[in-house]
C-alpha positions as CSV (number, residue, x, y, z in Angstrom):
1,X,0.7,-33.8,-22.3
2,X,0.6,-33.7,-26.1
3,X,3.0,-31.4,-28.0
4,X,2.7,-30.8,-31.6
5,X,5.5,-30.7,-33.9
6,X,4.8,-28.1,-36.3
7,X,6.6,-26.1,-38.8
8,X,7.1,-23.0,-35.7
9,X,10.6,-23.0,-35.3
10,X,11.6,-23.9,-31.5
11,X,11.2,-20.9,-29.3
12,X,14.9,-19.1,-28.7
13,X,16.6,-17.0,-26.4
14,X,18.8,-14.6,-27.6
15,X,22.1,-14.5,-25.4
16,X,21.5,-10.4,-26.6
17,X,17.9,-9.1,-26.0
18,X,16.9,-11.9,-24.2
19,X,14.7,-13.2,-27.1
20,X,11.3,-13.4,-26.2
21,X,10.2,-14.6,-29.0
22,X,9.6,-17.7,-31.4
23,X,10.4,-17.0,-34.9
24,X,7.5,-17.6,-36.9
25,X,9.5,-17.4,-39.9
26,X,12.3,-19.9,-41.4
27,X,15.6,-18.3,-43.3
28,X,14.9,-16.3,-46.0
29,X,11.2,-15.9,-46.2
30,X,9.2,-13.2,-45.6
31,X,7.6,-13.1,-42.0
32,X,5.0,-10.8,-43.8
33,X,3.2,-14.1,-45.3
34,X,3.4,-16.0,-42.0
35,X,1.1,-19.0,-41.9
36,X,-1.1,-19.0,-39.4
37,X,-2.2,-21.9,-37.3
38,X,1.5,-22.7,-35.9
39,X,1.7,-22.5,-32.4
40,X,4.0,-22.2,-29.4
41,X,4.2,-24.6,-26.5
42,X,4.7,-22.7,-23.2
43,X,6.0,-25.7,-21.8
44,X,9.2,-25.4,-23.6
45,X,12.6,-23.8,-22.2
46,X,15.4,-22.2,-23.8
47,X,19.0,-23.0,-23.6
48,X,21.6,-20.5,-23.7
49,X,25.7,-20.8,-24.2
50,X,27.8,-17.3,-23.2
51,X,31.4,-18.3,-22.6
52,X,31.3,-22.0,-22.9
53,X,28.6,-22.4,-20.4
54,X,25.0,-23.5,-20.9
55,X,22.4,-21.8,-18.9
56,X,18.5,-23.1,-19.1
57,X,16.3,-20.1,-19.1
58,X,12.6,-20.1,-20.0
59,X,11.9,-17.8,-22.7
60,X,9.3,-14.7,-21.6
61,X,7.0,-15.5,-23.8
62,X,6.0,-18.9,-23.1
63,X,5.3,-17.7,-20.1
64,X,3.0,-15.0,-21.5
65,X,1.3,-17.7,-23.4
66,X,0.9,-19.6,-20.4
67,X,-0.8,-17.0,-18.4
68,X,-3.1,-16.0,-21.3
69,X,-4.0,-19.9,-22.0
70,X,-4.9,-20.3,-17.8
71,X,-7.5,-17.6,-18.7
72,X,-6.0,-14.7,-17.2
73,X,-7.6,-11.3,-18.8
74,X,-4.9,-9.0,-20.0
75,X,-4.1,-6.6,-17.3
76,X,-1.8,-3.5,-18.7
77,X,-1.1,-2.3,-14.5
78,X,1.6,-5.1,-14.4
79,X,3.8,-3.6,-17.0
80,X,6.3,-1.4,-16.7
81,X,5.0,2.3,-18.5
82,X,7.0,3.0,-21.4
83,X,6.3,6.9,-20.0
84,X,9.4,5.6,-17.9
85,X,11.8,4.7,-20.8
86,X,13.2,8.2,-20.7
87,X,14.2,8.4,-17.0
88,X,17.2,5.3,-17.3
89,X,20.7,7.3,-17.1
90,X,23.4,4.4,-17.0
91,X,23.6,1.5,-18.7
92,X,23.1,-1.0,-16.1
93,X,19.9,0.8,-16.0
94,X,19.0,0.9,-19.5
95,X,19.9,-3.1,-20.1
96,X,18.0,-4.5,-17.5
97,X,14.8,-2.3,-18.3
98,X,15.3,-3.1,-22.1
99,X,15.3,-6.8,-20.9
100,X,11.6,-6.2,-19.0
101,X,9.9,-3.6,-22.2
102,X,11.2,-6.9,-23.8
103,X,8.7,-9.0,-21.4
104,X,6.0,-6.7,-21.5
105,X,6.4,-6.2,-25.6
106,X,5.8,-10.0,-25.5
107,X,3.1,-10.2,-23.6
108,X,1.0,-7.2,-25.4
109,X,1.6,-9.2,-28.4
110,X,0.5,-12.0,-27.5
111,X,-2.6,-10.5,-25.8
112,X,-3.1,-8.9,-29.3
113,X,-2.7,-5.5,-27.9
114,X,-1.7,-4.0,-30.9
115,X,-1.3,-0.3,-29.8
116,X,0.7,-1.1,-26.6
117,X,3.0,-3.5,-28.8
118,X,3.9,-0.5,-31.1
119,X,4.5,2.0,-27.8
120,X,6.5,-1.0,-26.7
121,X,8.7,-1.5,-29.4
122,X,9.9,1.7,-29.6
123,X,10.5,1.5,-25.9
124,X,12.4,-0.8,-26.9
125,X,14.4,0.7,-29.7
126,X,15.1,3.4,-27.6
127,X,17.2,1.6,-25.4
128,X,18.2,-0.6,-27.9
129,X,20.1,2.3,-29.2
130,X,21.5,4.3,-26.6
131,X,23.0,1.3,-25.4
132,X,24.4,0.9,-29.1
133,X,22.7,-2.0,-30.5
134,X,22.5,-0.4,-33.8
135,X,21.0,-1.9,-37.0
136,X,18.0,-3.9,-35.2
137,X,14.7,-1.4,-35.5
138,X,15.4,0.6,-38.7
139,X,12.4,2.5,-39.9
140,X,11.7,-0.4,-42.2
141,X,11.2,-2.6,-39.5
142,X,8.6,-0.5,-37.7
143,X,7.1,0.2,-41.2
144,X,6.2,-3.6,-41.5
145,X,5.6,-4.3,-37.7
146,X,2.9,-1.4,-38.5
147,X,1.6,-2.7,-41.5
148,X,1.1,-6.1,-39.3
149,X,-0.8,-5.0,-36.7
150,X,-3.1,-7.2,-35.8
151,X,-1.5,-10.7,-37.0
152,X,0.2,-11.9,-34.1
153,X,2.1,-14.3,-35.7
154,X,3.9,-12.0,-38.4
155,X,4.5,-9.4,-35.6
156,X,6.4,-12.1,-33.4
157,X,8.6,-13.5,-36.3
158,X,9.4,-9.2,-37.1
159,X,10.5,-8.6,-33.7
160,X,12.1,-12.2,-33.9
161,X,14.1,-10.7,-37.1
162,X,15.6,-7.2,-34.9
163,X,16.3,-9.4,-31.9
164,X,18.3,-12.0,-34.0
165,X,20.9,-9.1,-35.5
166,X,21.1,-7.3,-31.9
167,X,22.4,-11.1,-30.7
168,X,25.0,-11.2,-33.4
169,X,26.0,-7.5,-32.6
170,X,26.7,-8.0,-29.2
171,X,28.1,-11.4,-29.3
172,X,30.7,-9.9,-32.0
173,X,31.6,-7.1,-29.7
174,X,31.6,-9.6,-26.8
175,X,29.5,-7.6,-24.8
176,X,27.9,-10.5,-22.3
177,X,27.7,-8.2,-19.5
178,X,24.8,-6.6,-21.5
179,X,23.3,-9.5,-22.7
180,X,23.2,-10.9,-18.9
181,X,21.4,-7.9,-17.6
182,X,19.0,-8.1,-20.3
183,X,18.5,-11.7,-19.7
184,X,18.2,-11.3,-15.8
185,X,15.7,-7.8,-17.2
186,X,13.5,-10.6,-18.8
187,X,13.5,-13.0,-16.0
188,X,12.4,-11.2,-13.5
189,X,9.3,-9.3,-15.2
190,X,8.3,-12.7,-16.6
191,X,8.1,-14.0,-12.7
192,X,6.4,-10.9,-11.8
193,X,3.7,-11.6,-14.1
194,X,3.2,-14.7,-13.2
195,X,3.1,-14.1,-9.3
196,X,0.8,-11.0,-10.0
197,X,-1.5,-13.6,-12.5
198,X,-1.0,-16.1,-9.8
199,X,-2.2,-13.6,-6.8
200,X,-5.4,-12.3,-8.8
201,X,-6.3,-16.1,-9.7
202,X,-4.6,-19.0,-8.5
203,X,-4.1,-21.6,-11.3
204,X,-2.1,-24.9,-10.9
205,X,-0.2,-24.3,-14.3
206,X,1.2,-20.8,-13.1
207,X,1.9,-22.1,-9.6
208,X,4.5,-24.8,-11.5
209,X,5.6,-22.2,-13.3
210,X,6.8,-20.1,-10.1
211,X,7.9,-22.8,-9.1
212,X,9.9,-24.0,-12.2
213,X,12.2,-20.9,-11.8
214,X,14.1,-22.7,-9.1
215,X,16.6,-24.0,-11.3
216,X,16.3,-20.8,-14.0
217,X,17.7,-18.2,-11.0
218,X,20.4,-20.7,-10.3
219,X,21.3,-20.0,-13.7
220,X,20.8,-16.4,-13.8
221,X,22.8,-16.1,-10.7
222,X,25.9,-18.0,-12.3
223,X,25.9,-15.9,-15.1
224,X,25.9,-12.4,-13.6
225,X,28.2,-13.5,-10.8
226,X,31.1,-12.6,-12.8
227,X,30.7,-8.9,-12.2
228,X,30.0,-9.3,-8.8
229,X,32.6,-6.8,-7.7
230,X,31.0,-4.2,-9.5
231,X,28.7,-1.9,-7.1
232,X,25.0,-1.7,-9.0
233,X,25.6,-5.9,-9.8
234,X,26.3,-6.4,-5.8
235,X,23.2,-5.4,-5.0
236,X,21.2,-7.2,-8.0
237,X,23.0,-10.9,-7.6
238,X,22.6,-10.2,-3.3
239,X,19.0,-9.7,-4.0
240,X,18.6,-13.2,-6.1
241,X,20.7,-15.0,-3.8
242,X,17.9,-14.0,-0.9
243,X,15.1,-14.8,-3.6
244,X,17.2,-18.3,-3.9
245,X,16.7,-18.9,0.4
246,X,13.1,-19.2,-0.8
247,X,13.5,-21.4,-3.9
248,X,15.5,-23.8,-1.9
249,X,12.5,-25.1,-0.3
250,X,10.9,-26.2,-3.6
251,X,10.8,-30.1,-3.8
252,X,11.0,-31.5,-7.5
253,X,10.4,-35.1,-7.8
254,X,10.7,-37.0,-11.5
255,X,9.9,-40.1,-12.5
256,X,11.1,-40.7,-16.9
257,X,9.2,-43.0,-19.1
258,X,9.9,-43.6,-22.5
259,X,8.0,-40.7,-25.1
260,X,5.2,-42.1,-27.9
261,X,6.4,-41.4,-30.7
262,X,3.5,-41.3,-33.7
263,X,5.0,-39.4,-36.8
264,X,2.3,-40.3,-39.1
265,X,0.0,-37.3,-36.8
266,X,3.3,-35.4,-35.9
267,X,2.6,-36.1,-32.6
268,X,4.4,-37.0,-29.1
269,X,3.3,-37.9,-25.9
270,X,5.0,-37.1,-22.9
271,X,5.2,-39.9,-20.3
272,X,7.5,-38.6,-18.2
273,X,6.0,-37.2,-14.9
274,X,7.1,-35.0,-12.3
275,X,5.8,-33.4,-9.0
276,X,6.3,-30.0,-7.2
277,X,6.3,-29.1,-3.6
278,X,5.9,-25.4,-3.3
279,X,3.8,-23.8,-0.1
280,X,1.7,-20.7,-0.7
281,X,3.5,-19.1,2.0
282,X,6.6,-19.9,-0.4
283,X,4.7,-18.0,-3.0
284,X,3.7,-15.3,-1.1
285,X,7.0,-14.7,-0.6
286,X,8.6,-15.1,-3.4
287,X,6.1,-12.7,-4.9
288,X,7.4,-10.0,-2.3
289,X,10.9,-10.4,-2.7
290,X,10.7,-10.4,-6.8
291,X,8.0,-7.3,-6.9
292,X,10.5,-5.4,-4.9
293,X,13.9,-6.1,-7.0
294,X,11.6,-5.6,-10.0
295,X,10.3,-2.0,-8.3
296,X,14.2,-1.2,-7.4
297,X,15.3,-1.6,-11.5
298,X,12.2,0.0,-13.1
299,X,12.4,2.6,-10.3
């Protein structure tokens, strides 16, 4: 496996919105004028810290990218209808569906569906701001992410740009139990695509990537256990924990060897290799268990 070490920023996840994207854009410059010919690796992960502790969660995206680069046709019936956006009364509600419009906006960009990603960001917004993350999707915003449409990288380093000031809004209010759910919102439409993507056409890549999320939900798990004694997050975390049973079959097995290291083409190989275990009855049913908590939040 070759990755190349471009001037794309490493993908990050917002501890707020669940950042979904990779900012295509360093400090300061205008995402506008992006360059193009950077790219994203969808075999990179994100690492998070909320409250001291670091939880490894793979960004939505990636996993987007991953599905588009096995070949998968874009396929609009997986996505949660932005029709729906409206119908979210509390903010339990509202958080973890902002967290999947977040998926989906991520992965109609990056299918270059440039219609949907405009419906999807003010999906987005909307919850964004009943949930009083104000600041993030002012008019200018939309005006440029309008005025964009069409170059995929400018639009990901825009949305980027909103996601980055609803992250230092919350953490300055320290409002992690929002952030979580919009995390957990993320992780569990980005599985469901991939399970979906998987069931339609079976693809070795996506099946490691199912089976990947092993040690993500033990993450996700940790970090919304604190509010465990709170009714609606009973029944979420109970759900993952019986999506877990299933995971706990999942054999990893790696072997390290030193990386090449050849700066002179900004290149480096990956020696390391590792090997999963994971039965398609395993998938089968981890497909069923995360279509229906996804069905019970999007409703």
């Amino acid at each position: 496996m070759i990755l190349k070490l471009s001037k794309f920023r490493e993908p990050f996840l917002t501890v707020a919105l669940i950042a979904l994207f990779s900012a295509s854009c360093g400090p300061g410059e205008d995402v506008d004028n992006t360059k193009k010919g950077d790219t994203l690796d969808p075999n990179k992960g994100s690492i998070i810290t909320i409250n001291g502790e670091l939880f490894s969660i793979p960004s939505p995206i990636q996993t987007a990218l991953m599905i588009k680069q096995s070949g998968s046709n874009y396929t609009k019936d997986i996505l949660n209808p932005t029709s729906k956006s409206t119908s979210y009364s509390t903010n339990f509600q509202k958080a973890l569906n902002l967290g999947i419009y977040g998926a989906d906006l991520g992965y109609v960009t990056i299918y270059d569906q440039t219609q949907d990603a405009v419906s999807y960001l003010n999906a987005v917004r909307k919850l964004a701001d009943e949930l009083g993350i104000t600041g993030a999707f002012d008019k200018n915003l939309l005006d440029r992410f309008q005025k964009n449409l069409g170059v995929q990288d400018s639009l990901l380093g825009l949305v980027s740009v909103a996601y980055r000031a609803s992250d230092a809004y919350l953490k300055n209010n320290e409002r992690n139990d929002v952030s979580g759910l919009v995390l957990a919102g993320g992780w569990i439409e980005s599985l469901n695509f991939a399970t979906g993507v998987y069931k339609m056409k079976p693809n070795d890549d996506v099946k490691r990537r199912i089976a990947e999320q092993k040690s993500s939900l033990t993450s996700l798990i940790k970090l919304l256990t604190p509010y465990y004694s709170q009714p609606e997050y009973t029944e979420l975390i109970d759900n993952l924990k019986d999506l877990q049973t299933v995971f706990d079959g999942v054999e990893f097995k790696y072997s390290y060897e030193k990386p090449t290291v050849e700066p002179e083409k900004q290149l480096t190989t990956v020696n390391s290799k590792s090997e999963v275990k994971i039965s398609e009855e395993q998938i089968n049913s981890i497909t069923e268990k995360i279509r229906n908590i996804r069905n019970q939040i999007v409703g």
